[in-house]
C-alpha positions in Angstrom: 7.5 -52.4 85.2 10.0 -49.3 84.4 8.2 -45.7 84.4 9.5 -45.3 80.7 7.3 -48.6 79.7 4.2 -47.1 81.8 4.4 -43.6 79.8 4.8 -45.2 76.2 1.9 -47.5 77.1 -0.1 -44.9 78.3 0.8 -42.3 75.1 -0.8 -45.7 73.3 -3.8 -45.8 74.8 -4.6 -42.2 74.5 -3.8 -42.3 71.2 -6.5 -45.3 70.2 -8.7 -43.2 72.7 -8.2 -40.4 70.2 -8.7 -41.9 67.1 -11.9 -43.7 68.1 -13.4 -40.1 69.2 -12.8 -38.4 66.4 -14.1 -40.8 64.4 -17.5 -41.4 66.6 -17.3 -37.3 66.1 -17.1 -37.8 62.3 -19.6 -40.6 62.3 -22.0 -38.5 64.5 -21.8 -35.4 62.2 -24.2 -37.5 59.8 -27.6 -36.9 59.7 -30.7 -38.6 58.5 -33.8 -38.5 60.1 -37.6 -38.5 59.5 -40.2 -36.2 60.4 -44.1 -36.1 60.3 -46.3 -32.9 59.9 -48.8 -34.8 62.8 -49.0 -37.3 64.9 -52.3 -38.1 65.0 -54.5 -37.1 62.0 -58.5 -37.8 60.5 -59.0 -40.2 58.1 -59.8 -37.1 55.9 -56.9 -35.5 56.2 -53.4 -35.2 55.1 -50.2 -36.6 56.5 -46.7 -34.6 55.7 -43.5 -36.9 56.0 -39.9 -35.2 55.6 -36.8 -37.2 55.1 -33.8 -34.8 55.9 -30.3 -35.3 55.8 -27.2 -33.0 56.7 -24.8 -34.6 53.7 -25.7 -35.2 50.1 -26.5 -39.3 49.4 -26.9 -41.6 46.9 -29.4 -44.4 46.7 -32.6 -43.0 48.6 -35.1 -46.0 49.2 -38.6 -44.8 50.8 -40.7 -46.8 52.8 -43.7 -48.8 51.2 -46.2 -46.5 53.0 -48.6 -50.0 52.3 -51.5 -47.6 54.8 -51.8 -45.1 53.2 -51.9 -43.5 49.1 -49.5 -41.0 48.1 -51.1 -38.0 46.6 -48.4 -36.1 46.4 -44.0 -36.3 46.1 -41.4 -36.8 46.6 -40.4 -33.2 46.2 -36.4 -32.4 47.1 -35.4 -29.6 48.0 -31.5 -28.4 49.1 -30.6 -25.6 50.9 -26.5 -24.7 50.9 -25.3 -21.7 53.4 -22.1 -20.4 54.5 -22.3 -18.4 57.8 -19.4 -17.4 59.6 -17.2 -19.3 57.6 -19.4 -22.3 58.6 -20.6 -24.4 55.4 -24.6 -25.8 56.7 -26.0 -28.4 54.3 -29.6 -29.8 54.3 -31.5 -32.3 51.8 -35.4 -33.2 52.0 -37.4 -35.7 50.3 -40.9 -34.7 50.9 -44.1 -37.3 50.7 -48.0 -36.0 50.9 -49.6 -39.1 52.2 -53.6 -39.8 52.4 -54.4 -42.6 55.0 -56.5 -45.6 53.4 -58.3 -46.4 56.8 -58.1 -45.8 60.5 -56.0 -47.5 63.1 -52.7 -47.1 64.2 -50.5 -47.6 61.7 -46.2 -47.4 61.6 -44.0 -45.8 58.7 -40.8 -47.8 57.9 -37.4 -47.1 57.7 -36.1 -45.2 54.6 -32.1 -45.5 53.7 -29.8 -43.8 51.7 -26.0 -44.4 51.4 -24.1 -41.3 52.6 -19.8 -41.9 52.0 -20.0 -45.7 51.6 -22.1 -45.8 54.6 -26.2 -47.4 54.5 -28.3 -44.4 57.5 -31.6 -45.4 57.9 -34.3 -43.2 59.7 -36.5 -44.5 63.0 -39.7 -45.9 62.3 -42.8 -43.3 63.2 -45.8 -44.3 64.7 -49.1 -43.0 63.3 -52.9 -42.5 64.5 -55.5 -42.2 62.1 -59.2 -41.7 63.7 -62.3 -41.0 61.8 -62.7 -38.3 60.0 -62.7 -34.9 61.7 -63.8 -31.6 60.8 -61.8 -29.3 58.7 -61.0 -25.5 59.9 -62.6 -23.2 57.6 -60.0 -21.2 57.4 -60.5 -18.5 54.1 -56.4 -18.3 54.0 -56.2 -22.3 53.9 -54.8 -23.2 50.8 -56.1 -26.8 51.6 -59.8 -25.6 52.1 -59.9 -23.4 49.3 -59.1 -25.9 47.4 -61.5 -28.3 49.1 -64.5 -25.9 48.5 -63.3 -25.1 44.5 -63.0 -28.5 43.4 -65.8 -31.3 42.9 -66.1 -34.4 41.3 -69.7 -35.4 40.4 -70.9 -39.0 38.9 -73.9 -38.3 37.0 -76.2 -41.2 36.3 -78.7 -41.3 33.7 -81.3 -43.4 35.3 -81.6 -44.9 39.1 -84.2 -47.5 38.5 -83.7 -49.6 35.1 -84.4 -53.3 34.3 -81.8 -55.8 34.3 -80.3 -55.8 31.1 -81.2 -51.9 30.3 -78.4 -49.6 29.7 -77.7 -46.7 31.8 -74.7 -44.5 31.2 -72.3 -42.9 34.2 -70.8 -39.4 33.5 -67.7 -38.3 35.8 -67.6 -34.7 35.3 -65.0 -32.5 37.7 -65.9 -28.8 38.2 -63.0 -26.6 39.1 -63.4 -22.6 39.8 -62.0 -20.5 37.3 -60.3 -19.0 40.5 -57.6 -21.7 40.9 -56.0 -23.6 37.9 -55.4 -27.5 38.1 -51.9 -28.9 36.6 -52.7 -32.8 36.7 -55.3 -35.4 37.0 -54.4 -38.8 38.4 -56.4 -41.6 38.8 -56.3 -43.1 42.9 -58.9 -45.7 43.0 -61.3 -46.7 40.1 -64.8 -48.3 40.5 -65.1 -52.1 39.6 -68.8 -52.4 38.5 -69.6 -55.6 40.5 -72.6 -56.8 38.9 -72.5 -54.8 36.0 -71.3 -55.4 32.0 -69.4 -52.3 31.1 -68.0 -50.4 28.2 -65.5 -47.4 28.8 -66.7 -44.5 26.3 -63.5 -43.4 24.8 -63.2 -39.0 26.0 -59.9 -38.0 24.6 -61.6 -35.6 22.6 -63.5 -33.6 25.4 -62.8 -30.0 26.1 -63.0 -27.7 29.1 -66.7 -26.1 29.1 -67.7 -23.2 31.0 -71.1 -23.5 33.3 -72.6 -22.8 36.5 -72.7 -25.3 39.8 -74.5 -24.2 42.6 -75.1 -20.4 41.5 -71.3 -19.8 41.0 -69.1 -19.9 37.4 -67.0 -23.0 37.2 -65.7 -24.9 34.7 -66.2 -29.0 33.8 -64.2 -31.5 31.9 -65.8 -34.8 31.0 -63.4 -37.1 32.7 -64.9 -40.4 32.1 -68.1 -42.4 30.3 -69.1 -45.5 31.3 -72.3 -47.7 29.7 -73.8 -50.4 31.7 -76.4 -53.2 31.8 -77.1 -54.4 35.4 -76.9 -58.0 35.7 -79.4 -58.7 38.8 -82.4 -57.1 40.7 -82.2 -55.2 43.8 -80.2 -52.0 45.3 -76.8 -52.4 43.5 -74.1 -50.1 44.6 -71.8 -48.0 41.8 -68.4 -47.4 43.3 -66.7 -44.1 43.5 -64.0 -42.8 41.3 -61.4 -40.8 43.3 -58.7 -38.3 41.5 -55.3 -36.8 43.0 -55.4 -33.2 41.5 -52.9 -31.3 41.5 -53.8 -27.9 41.9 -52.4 -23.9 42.0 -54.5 -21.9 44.5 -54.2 -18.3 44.7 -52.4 -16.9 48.3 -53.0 -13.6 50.0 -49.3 -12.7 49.3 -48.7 -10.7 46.1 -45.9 -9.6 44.2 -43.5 -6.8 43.7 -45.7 -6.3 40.7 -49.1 -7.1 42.9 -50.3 -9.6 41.5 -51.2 -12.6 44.0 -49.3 -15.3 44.2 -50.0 -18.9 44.1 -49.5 -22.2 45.8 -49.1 -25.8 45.0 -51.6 -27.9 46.9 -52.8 -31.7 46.3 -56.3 -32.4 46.4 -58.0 -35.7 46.5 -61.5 -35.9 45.2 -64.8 -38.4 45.3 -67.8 -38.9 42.9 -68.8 -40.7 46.3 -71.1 -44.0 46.1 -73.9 -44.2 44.4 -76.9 -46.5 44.7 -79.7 -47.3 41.7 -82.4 -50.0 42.0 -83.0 -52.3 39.3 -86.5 -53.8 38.7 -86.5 -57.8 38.0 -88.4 -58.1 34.4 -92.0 -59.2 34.7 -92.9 -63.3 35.1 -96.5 -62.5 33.4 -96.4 -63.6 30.1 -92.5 -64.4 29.8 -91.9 -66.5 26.9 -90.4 -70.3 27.2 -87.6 -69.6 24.7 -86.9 -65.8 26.8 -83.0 -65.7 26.4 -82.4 -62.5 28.1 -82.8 -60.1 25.2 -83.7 -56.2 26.2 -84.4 -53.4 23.9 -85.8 -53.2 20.7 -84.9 -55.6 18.0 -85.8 -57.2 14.4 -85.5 -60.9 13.2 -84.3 -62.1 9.6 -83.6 -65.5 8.7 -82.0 -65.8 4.8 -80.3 -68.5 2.8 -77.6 -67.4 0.1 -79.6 -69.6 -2.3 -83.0 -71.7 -2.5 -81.8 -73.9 -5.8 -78.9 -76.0 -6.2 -77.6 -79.5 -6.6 -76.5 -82.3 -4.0 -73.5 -81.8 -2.5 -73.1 -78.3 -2.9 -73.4 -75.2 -0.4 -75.7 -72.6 0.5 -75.4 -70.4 3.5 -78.4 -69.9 6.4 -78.2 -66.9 8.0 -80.1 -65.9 11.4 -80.1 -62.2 12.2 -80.9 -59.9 14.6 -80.2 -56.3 14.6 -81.3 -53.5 16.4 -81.0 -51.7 19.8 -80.2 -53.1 23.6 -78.0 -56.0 25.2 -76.7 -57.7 22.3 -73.8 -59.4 23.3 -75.5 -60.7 26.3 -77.8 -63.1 24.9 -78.1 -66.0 22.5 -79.8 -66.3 19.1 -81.9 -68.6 17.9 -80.8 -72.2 17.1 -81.6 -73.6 13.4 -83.8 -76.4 13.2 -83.1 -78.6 9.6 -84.4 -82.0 8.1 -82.0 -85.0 8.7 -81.0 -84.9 5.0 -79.1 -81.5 5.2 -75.8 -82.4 6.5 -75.8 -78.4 8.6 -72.4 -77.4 10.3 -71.3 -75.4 13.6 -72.6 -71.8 13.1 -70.0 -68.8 12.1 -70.9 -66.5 15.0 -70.4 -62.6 13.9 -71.0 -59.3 15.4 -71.3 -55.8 14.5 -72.0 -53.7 17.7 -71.3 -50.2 18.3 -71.4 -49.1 22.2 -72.5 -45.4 22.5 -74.3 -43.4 25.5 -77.5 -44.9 24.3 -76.3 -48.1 25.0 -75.2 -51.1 22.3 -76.2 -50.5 18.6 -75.6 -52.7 15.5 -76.3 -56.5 14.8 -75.4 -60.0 15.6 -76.0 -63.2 13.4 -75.2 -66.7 13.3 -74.4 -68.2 9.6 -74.7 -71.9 9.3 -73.3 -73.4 6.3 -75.6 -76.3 4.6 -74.8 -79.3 2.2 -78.4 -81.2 0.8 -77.5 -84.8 0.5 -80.0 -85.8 -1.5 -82.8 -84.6 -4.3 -85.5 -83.2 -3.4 -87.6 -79.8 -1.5 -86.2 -79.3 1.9 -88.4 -76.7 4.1 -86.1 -74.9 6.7 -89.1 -74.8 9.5 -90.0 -70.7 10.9 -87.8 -69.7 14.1 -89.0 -67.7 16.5 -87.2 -64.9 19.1 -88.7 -63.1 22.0 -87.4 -60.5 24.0 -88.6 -57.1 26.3 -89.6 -54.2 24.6 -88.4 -51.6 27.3 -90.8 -48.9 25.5 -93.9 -50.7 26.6 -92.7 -52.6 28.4 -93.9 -55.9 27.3 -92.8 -59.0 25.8 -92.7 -59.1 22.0 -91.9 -62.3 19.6 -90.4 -62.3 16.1 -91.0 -65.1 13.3 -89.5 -66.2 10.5 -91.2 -67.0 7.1 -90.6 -70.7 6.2 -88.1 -70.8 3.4 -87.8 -73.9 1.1 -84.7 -75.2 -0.5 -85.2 -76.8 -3.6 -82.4 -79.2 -4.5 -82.5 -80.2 -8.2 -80.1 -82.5 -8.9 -78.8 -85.6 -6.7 -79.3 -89.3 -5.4 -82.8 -89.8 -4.0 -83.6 -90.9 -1.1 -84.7 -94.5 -0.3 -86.6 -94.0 2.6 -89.7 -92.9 2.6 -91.7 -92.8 5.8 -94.9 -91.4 4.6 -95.4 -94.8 2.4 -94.0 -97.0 5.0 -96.5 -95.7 7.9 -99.2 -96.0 5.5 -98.6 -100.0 4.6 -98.4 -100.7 8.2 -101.7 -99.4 8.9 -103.0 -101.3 5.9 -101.5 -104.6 6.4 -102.9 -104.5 10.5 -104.3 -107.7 11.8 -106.1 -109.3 14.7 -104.1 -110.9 17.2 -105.6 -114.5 17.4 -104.6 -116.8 20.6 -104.1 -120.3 20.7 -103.8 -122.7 23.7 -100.7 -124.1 22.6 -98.9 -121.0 22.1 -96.9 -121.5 25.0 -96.0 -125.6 24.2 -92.3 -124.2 23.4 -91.7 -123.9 27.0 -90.7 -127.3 28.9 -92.5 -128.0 32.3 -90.7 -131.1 33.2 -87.1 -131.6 34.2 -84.5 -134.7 34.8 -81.9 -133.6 36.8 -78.1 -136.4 35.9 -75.4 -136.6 38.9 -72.4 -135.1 38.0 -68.7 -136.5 39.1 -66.5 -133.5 40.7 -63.4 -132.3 38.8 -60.5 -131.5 40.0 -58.5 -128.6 38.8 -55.3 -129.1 40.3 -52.3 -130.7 38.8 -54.4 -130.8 35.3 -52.8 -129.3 32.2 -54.9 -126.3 32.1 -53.4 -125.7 35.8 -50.0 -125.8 34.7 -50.4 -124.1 31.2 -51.9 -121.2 33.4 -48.6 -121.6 36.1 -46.3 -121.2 33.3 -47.8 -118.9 31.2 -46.1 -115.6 33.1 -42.5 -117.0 32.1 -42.9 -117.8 28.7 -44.6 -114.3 28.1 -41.3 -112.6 29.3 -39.1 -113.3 26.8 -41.9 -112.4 24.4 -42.5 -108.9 26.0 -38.8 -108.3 25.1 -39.0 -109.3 21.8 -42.0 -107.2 21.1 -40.6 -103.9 23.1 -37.6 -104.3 20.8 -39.8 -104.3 17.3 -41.6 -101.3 18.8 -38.6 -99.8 19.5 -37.2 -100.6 16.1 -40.6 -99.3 14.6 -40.5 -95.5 16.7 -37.5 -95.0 15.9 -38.3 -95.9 11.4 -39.2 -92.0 11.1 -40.2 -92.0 7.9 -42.0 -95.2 7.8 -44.7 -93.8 10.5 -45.4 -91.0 8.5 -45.8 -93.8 5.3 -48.1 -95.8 7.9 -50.1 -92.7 8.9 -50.6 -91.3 6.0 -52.2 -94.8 4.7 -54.3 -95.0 7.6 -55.8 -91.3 7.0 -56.5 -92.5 3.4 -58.2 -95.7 4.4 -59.9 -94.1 7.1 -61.3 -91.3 4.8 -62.6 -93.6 2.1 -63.9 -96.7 3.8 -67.1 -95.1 2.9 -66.2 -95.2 -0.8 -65.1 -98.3 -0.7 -67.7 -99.8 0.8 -70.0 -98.4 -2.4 -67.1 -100.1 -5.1 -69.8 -100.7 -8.1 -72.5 -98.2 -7.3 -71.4 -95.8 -9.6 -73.6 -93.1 -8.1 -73.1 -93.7 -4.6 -69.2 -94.8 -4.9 -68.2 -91.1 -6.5 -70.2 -89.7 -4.1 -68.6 -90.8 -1.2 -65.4 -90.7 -2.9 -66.1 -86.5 -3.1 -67.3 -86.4 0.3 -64.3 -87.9 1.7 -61.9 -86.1 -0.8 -63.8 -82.7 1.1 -63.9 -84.3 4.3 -60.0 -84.2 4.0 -59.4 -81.4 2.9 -61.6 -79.6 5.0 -59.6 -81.4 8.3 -55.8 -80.8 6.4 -56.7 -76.9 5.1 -59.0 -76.1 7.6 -61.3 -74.8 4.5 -64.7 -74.5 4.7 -67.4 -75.7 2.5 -68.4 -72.3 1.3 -64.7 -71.6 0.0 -64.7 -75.2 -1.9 -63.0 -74.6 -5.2 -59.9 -75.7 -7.5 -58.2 -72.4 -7.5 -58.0 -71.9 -3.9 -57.5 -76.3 -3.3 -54.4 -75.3 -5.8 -53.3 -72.6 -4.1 -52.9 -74.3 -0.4 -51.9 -77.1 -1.4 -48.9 -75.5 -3.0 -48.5 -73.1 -0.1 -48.1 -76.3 1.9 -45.0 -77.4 -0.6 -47.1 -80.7 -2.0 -45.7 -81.4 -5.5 -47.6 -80.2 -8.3 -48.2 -83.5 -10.1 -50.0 -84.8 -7.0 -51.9 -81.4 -6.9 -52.8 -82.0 -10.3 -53.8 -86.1 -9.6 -56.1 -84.5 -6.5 -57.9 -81.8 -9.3 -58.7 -85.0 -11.7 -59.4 -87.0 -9.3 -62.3 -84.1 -8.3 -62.9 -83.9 -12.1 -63.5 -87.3 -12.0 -66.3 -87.3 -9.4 -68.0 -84.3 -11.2 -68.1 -86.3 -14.6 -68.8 -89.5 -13.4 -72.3 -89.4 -12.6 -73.0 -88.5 -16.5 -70.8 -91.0 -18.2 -71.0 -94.6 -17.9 -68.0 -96.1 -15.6 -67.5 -99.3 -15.1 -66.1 -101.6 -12.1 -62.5 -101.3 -13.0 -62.2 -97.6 -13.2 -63.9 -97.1 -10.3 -61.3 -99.2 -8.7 -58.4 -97.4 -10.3 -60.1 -93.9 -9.2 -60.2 -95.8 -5.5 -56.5 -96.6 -5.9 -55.7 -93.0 -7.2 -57.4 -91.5 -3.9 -55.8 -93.4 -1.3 -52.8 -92.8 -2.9 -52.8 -89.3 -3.5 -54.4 -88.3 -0.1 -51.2 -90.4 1.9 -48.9 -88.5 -0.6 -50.2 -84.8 0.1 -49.8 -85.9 3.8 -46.6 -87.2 3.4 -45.3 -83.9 1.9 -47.4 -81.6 3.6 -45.7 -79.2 5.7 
C-alpha cells in the first residue's frame, strides 16, 4: 500500500469518527428523566413524581399510575435562563400521587417526542408500608391542612328495621383559616345491601358553626336515603374527596400580609357500621309482603252501573309513608263472568330525608259479560307499623257492580247443586252386575306371516324415491308462494279475520249472541292492531288511528257501521241473512284495514 493511500484512508476514518461523536454529543445533550419526592412512603401519605426535560417536547404520555389515585397534577412549570452567555432550559410535569394499598409497586415509563425523536424515562420502584405517623409539624402545610379539614357522615339512626328509612349526611368542615378551591370526588360508597335515593344538594350553602369547640364552616356535600335490605351489622362505605386547598404560610408580603400555599388534601367519612333488627315472626301476617311504615288502603271502581260489554275501572290504592316501591299490592279477586285485564301499575312517590312519600295503585280495567250483580269480594293488606311497632291490616268494603243490561247467564249452579241433592238415590246391588265380564276363553292357532317380499314391503322400499321428486315440486310452489309479496299479506290478512270471528260465526242465527261476539272480536282486533285499551273504546278516537295508520276512509267508515250495527242489533229484529252479510262485511273489512295498515 503507498503512504498517500494510508493517510487518505486514515483522514476517512477520523472523519466518520468525528461525525458519530458529535452526534452521540448532540444526542446526549437531551434530557428526560423521572424523579420521586420518596422512595419509600406510608400508605397515608403522599408520593411526589417529577418528569423533567432539558428541551421543550411535544406529545407527553404519563404512565397509568394503575397503584395509586392522583390527587393532584399535572402542574408544568418552565424555567428559561441565560448565564454567561449560556442559554439553560428546564420543563416539569408534576403528579401528586396517593397509594391505593401497600406493597411494592413500579411507576412506568412516560414519553415525549423531543426533535422527531420518542425519550422515555426509567421505570421507579416504589415501597408503600402501612400507614405511618405524620410529623406535627405547625409550619407543615400538609398537617395544617390535615388538622383544618374533616369530612363527617352523619347517620340518622344505627339500629332500624329492614325496610326503615335512615338518611346519610356528608357534611365537610373546613376552618375559616384556610380557603378550599375544589371538591372532587375519589371513591364513592356502593350501599351493598341497601335501596338508595341520592337527595339532590345543588342548592346548599356554606354555614358557619362550631366542631370540636373551634369556628369552622360546613357545606352539605351529599344526602343519601336508604332502606336496609337484611338483618345484621351492615357496613356503609366511606366517601373520600381530593380537596384542593390554600393554606396560609409563615412567609408574608412586602405588604405583610401572609402568604399562601396550594396543598391537596384527601379526606374520609371513614366506615360506618349500623345494626338492623329482623321484623318480629309473632303475629306476622300470611299475606306480609314486605310493607314498612304507615299506610292506608282504598279499593274504588269508576262506576257500579252499566251494561254488558262495557268498561269500568277497579282501582287498588295505597298511599302513605315508608318503602313503597319495594313491595307489592294486593291482587284483585273477581267472579268468572267479569272478563278483568293485566293491571296499569302507577306511582306517585316523592323521596325526601323522611324517607318515601306519596302513593302507588294498581288499576284493573273490567268488562261484565253478562246481566246481572257482580260483588268484587273485600281485599285485605298488612304491613309494620314502625310507630308501635306492630303489625296492622287494612280492608276493603265489598263493592257490587250492578250490570243492567246484557245476555244472562245459562248456568246456574245454585239450582243445579240443589236438584242433585234432591234427585239422590240408594245404590242397590245385584249379583249379576258383573255378567258383562267373560270368564271363559278359546284361544284359535294362528298361521305366521311373512313380511318380506309382500307389497307393503316394497311400497315401504320405494316410497323414499318417489317422495323426491315430490319434495322438489313442493319446494318450488313454496318458493313461488314467498316470493307472491302481496298475496301473503292477502292470505294473512284473511286468516286474522277468520281467526278473530270464528266465535261469531260459530253463533250465525243467535242474534244476541252472534253480534255479541261479532263486537267482541271487532274490539279484540282492534285492541291487538292499535294497541287501545278498553277504557279509550270510542268512534272518535277508532277514526282517528285508523287514519293515522293511512287505512282508506270508506273502510273506516264500513268498520264504524259495522260497530253501529252491533249496537242496534240487539233492539231490532234481524234476520239470518243480514247477519250473514254483517259476517261477510267484518271479515272483509278487518283483512282490508290490515292490508293497508302501515
Amino acid at each position: 500500500m503507498k503512504p498517500e493511500a494510508g493517510i487518505m484512508k486514515l483522514k476517512k476514518n477520523i472523519s466518520i469518527l468525528l461525525l458519530l461523536f458529535v452526534s452521540t454529543f448532540a444526542i446526549a445533550q437531551v434530557k428526560f428523566e423521572a424523579k420521586i419526592s420518596k422512595k419509600k412512603l406510608g400508605v397515608n401519605e403522599r408520593l411526589r413524581v417529577d418528569f423533567e426535560m432539558n428541551q421543550d417536547g411535544d406529545n407527553f404520555n404519563p404512565p397509568s399510575f394503575s397503584n395509586f389515585t392522583v390527587v393532584g397534577g399535572p402542574n408544568q412549570s418552565v424555567s428559561n435562563s441565560w448565564v454567561n452567555g449560556v442559554r439553560t432550559y428546564k420543563k416539569i410535569y408534576s403528579y401528586f400521587l396517593a397509594p391505593k394499598k401497600r406493597g411494592a409497586f413500579t411507576i412506568s415509563q412516560a414519553t415525549i417526542e423531543i426533535e422527531g425523536e420518542t425519550f422515555k424515562t426509567t421505570p421507579i420502584k416504589v415501597e408503600v408500608t402501612a400507614a405511618v405517623d405524620i410529623p406535627k409539624d405547625p409550619n407543615d402545610p400538609n398537617y395544617v391542612a390535615s388538622n383544618k379539614v374533616h369530612l363527617i357522615a352523619e347517620i340518622s339512626k344505627t339500629d332500624p328495621y329492614i325496610n326503615e328509612a335512615i338518611t346519610v349526611v356528608y357534611k365537610i368542615f373546613i376552618s375559616p383559616d384556610i380557603a378550599a378551591d375544589n371538591l372532587n370526588e375519589i371513591d364513592m360508597p356502593r350501599f351493598n345491601d341497601f335501596w338508595s335515593n341520592n337527595i339532590n344538594t345543588q342548592n346548599e350553602k356554606v354555614t358557619n358553626t362550631t366542631y370540636k369547640g373551634e369556628d369552622y364552616r360546613y357545606l352539605v356535600y351529599k344526602k343519601v336515603v336508604l332502606y336496609p335490605q337484611k338483618s345484621g351489622k351492615l357496613k356503609i362505605e366511606p366517601l373520600s374527596l381530593n380537596v384542593s386547598l390554600r393554606v396560609p404560610t409563615n412567609r408574608r408580603d412586602i405588604f405583610g400580609s401572609r402568604l399562601m400555599t396550594r396543598v391537596n388534601k384527601t379526606v374520609s367519612s371513614g366506615t360506618r357500621f349500623i345494626n338492623v333488627k329482623a321484623l318480629p315472626e309473632e303475629g306476622k301476617p300470611i299475606d306480609f309482603t314486605g310493607a314498612v311504615g304507615r299506610f292506608n288502603l282504598d279499593v274504588s271502581a269508576s262506576k257500579t252501573a252499566l251494561d254488558a260489554t262495557e268498561s269500568l275501572q277497579v282501582k287498588v290504592n295505597v298511599a302513605g309513608k315508608g318503602n313503597l316501591k319495594l313491595f307489592k299490592l294486593p291482587k284483585l279477586s273477581l267472579p268468572s263472568s267479569l272478563e278483568v285485564y293485566e293491571p296499569e301499575h302507577n306511582e306517585k312517590v316523592r323521596t325526601n330525608l323522611s324517607g318515601m312519600n306519596g302513593s302507588i295503585s294498581d288499576s284493573y280495567t273490567v268488562v261484565p259479560q253478562f246481566k246481572g250483580k257482580y260483588p268484587i269480594p273485600s281485599i285485605s293488606f298488612s304491613y309494620f307499623d314502625l310507630k308501635t311497632e306492630t303489625y296492622k291490616r287494612l280492608s276493603s268494603d265489598e263493592i257490587v257492580i250492578n250490570v243492567l243490561n246484557g245476555p244472562s247467564s245459562t248456568s246456574s249452579d245454585t239450582n243445579n247443586n240443589a236438584l242433585v241433592n234432591n234427585n239422590k238415590q240408594a245404590v242397590v246391588t245385584n249379583r249379576d252386575q258383573f255378567s258383562f265380564i267373560k270368564t271363559k276363553t278359546s284361544f284359535q292357532s294362528i298361521k305366521p306371516a311373512y313380511f318380506f317380499k309382500t307389497g307393503l314391503f316394497w311400497s315401504l322400499l320405494l316410497a323414499p324415491f318417489l317422495a323426491i321428486p315430490l319434495a322438489i315440486i313442493t319446494r318450488k310452489k313454496k318458493a313461488i308462494r314467498d316470493a307472491d309479496v302481496r298475496g301473503n299479506r292477502i292470505r294473512k290478512a284473511d286468516k286474522l279475520a277468520r281467526k278473530y270471528l270464528s266465535s261469531a260465526k260459530k253463533s250465525l242465527g243467535k242474534k244476541e249472541d252472534f253480534y255479541i261476539a261479532l263486537e267482541k272480536a271487532l274490539h279484540n282486533y282492534l285492541k291487538a292492531k292499535l294497541h287501545i285499551e278498553t277504557s279509550d273504546f270510542s268512534k272518535d278516537k277508532i277514526i282517528g288511528l285508523l287514519k293515522e295508520k293511512q287505512v282508506e276512509d270508506s273502510v273506516v267508515n264500513d268498520f264504524i257501521g259495522i260497530i253501529k250495527n252491533c249496537e242496534l242489533a240487539r233492539y231490532t229484529p234481524i234476520d239470518h241473512v243480514t247477519m250473514q252479510e254483517d259476517y261477510e262485511k267484518a271479515a272483509k273489512t278487518i283483512s282490508l284495514i290490515d292490508k293497508q295498515a302501515r
